[in-house]
C-alpha positions in Angstrom: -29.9 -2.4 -8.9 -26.3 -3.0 -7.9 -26.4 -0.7 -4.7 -29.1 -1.8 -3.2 -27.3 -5.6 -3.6 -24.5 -4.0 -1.9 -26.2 -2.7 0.9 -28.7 -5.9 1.6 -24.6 -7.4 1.3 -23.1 -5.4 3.6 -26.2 -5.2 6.2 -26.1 -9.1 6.2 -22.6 -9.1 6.9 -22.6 -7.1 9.9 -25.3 -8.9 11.3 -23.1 -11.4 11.1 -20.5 -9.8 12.7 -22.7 -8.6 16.4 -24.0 -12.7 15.7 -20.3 -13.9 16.0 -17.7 -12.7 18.2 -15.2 -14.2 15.3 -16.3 -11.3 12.7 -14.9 -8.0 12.9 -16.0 -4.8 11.3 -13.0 -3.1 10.9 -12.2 0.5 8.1 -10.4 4.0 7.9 -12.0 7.2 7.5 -10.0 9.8 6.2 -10.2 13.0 4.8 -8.6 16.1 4.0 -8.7 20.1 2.7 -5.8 21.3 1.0 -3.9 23.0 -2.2 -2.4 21.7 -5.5 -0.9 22.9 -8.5 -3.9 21.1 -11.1 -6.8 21.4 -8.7 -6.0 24.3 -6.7 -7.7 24.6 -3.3 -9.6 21.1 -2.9 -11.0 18.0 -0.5 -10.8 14.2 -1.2 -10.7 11.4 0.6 -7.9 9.2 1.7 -5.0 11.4 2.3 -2.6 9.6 4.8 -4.2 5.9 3.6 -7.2 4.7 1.3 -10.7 5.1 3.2 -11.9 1.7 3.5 -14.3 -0.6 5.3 -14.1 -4.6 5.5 -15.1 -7.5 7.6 -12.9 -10.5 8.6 -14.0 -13.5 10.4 -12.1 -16.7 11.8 -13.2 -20.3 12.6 -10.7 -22.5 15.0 -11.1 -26.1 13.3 -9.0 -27.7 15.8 -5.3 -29.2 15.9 -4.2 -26.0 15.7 -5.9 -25.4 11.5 -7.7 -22.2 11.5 -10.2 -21.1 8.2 -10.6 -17.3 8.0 -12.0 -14.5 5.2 -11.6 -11.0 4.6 -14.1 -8.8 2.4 -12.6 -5.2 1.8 -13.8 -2.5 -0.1 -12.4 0.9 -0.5 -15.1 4.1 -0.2 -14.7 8.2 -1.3 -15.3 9.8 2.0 -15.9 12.8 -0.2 -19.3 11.7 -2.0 -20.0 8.1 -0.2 -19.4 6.5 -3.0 -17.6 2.9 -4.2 -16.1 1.1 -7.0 -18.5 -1.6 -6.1 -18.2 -5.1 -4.2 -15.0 -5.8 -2.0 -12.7 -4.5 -4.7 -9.6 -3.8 -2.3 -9.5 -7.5 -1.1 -11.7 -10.4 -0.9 -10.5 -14.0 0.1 -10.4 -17.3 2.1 -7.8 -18.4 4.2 -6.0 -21.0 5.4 -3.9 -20.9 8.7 -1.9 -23.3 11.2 1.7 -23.9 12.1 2.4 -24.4 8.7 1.8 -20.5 7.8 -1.0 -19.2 6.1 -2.5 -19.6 2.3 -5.0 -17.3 0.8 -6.9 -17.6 -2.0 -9.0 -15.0 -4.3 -8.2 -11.4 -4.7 -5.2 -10.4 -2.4 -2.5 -7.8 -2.4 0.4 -9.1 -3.6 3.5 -9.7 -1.5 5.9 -7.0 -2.8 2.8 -4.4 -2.0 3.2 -5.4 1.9 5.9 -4.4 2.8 6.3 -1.2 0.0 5.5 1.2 2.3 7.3 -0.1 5.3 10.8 2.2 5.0 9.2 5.3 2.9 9.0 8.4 4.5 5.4 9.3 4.8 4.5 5.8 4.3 1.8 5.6 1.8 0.2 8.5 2.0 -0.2 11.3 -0.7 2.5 13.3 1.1 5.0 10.4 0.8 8.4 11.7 -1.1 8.0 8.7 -3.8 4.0 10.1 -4.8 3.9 11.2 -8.0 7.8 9.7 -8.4 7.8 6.3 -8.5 6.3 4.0 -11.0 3.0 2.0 -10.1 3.0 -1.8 -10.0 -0.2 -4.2 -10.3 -1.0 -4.5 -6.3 -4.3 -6.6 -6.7 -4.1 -8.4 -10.1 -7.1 -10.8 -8.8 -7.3 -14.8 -8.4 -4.1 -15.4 -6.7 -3.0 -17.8 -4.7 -0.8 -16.4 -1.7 1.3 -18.4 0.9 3.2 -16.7 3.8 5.5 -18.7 6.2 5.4 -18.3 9.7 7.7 -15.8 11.5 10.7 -17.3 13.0 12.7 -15.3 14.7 11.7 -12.2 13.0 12.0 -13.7 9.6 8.7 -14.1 7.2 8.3 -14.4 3.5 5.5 -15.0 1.1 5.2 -15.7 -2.4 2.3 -15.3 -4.7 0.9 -16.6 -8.3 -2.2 -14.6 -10.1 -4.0 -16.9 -12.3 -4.8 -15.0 -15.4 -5.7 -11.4 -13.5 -7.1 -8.0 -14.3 -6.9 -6.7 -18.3 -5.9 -10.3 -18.7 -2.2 -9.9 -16.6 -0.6 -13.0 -14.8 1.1 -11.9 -11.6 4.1 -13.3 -9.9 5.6 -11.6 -6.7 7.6 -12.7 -3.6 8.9 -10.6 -0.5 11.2 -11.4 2.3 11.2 -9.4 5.5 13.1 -9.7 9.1 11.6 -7.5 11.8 13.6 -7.7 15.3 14.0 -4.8 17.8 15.3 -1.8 15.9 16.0 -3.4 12.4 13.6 -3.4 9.1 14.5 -4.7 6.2 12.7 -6.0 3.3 13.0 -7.8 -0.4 10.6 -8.4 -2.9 10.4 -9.2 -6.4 7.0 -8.9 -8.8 6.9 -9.9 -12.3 3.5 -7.8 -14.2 2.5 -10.0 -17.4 1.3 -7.6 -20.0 -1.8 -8.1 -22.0 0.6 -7.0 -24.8 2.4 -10.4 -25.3 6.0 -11.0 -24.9 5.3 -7.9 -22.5 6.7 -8.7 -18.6 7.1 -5.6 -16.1 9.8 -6.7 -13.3 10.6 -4.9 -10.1 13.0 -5.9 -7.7 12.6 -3.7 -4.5 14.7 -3.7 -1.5 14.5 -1.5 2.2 14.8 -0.8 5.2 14.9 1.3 8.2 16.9 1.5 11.5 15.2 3.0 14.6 17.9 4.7 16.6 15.3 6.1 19.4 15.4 9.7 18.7 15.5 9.5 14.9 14.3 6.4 12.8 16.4 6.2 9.3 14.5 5.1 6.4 15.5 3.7 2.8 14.2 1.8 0.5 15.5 1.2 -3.6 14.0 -0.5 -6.8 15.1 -1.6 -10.2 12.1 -1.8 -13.1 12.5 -3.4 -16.7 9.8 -2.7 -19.2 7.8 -0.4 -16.8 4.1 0.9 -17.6 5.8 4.1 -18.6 6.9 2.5 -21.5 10.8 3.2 -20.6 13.3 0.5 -21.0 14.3 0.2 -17.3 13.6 2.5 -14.4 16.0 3.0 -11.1 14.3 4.2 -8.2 15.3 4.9 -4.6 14.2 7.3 -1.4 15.8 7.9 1.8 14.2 9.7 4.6 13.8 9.9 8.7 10.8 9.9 11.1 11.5 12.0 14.4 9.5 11.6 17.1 8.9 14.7 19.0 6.6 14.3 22.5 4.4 11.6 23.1 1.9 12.2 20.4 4.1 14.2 17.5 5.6 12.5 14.6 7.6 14.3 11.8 8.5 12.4 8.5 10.7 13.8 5.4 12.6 12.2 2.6 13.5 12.6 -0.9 12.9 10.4 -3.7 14.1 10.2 -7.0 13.7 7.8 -10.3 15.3 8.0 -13.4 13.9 6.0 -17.3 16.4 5.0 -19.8 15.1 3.8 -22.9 16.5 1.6 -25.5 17.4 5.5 -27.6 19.3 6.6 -24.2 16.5 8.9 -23.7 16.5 9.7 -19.9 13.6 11.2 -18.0 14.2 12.0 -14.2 11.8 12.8 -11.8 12.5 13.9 -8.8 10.0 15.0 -5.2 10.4 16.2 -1.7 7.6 15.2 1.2 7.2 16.3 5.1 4.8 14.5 6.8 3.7 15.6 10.5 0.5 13.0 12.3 0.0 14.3 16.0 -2.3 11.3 17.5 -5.5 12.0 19.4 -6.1 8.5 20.8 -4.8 5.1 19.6 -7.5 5.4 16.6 -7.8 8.9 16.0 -5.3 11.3 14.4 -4.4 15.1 12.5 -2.2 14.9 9.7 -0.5 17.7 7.6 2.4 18.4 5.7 3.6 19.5 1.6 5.0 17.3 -1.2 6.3 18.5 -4.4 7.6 16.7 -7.2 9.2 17.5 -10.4 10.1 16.2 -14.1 13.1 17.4 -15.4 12.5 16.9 -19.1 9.0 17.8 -19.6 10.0 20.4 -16.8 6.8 19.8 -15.1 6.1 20.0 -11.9 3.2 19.7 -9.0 2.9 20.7 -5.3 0.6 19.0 -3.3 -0.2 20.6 1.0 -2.7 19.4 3.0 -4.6 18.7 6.4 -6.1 16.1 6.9 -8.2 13.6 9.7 -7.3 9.8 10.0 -9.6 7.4 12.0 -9.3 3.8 12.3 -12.5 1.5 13.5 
């Protein structure tokens, strides 16, 4: 019963979308072929980013006040399928010349800007995949306020109220953007459902773009992470060349290390190369290897693939 209330759903909300020029359907489609060390030669879906589709409307109320939405929900591109409902992000908004505030189920603010110095960005090929611990990116019935830009400064700060597996959610970035200079700090406090239980990350980057080479770095401290370690140190540095018009080539390393209260110490370690050559403004081939490692389980997984990334 559930799908077919998804499709009346989403069928209703693009007919609202050709109704009103102030609804957008917007997504990615991507997709790719390639080895790894569990699965061996294999397909999936969302390779360079999560395959997604959403809609987002806005409604000018006048004196400069400006009510929005956004319903997004994130697809397999393998087998068509979905978790169901806009479970990505689904909220109202606020906007003016005071900022913006959002309300219902929104990425957090350390999760905007965690991507924005790693090498290979987000994407399964990234250096940190596999290396890095996770943090709760949509914990569900937050409130989220962002200041406006000035001068290339913005922050944002966010409070879940009583979120997913019964976690509370507190998280705040700060991030200056101007000419060649990135650089970013959040902080995001993960209340376990196990009480007395708090994960914390403090995460800083950044990334210079000299032209012919852009430098990337980013670094993060965890107490108490999901891993059940004591504390977890974290940090990646990388570049992004671009080569032609169309060509970009991205590769870092990444490492993180757990010490727990017994001075137990498990580091991982991983290697990425990311290469996108861009069809069109929307349209794009991407390829490349990552390969990651655990020194005192001495594991370790290799990921390569090819992939196609469209945006609509």
């Amino acid at each position: 019963m559930k799908k077919p209330l998804v499709a009346l759903t989403a069928l209703a909300f693009i007919t609202l979308a050709n109704a009103q020029s102030s609804a957008t359907l917007y997504g990615i489609a991507d997709f790719w072929v390639g080895n790894s060390t569990d699965k061996g030669t294999t397909a999936a879906s969302g390779g360079l980013a999560a395959s997604r589709w959403g809609i987002k409307g806005k409604e000018d109320l006048g004196g400069g006040l400006e009510a929005g939405f956004v319903l997004e929900q994130v697809f397999d591109l393998a087998s068509g399928a979905s978790a169901g409902g806009f479970n990505r992000q689904s909220y109202v908004s606020l906007a003016g010349d005071f900022g913006e505030l959002r309300l219902g189920n929104v990425l957090t603010p350390l999760d905007d800007i965690n991507g924005s110095a790693n090498s290979g960005g987000d994407s399964l090929l990234a250096a940190v995949s596999g290396v890095w611990v996770g943090f709760n990116a949509n914990p569900m019935r937050q409130i989220y306020y962002a200041t406006p830009e000035w001068h290339g400064l913005g922050a944002a700060v966010s409070r879940s109220l009583g979120g997913q597996s019964g976690r509370d959610v507190s998280s705040f970035r700060v991030n200056y953007t101007e000419g060649p200079v990135y650089a970013g700090l959040a902080w995001q406090a993960d209340k376990q459902s196990v009480p007395g239980l708090t994960v914390h990350h403090t995460f800083v980057n950044g990334a210079y773009d000299l032209g012919p080479v852009k430098l990337l770095a980013s670094a993060r401290r965890v107490t108490h992470p999901d891993s059940g370690a004591d504390r977890t140190r974290e940090y990646q540095a990388g570049v992004e060349v671009p080569v032609g018009d169309a060509l970009v080539v991205s590769t870092g390393y990444a490492r993180s290390t757990d010490k727990s209260a017994d001075l137990q110490v498990v580091h991982r370690q991983g290697y990425g190369l990311l290469l996108t050559y861009a069809l069109s403004k929307r349209t794009a081939l991407y390829g490349g290897l990552q390969r990651n490692t655990e020194k005192m389980a001495n594991t370790s997984a290799r990921l390569t693939a090819a992939g196609i990334h469209h945006t609509f």
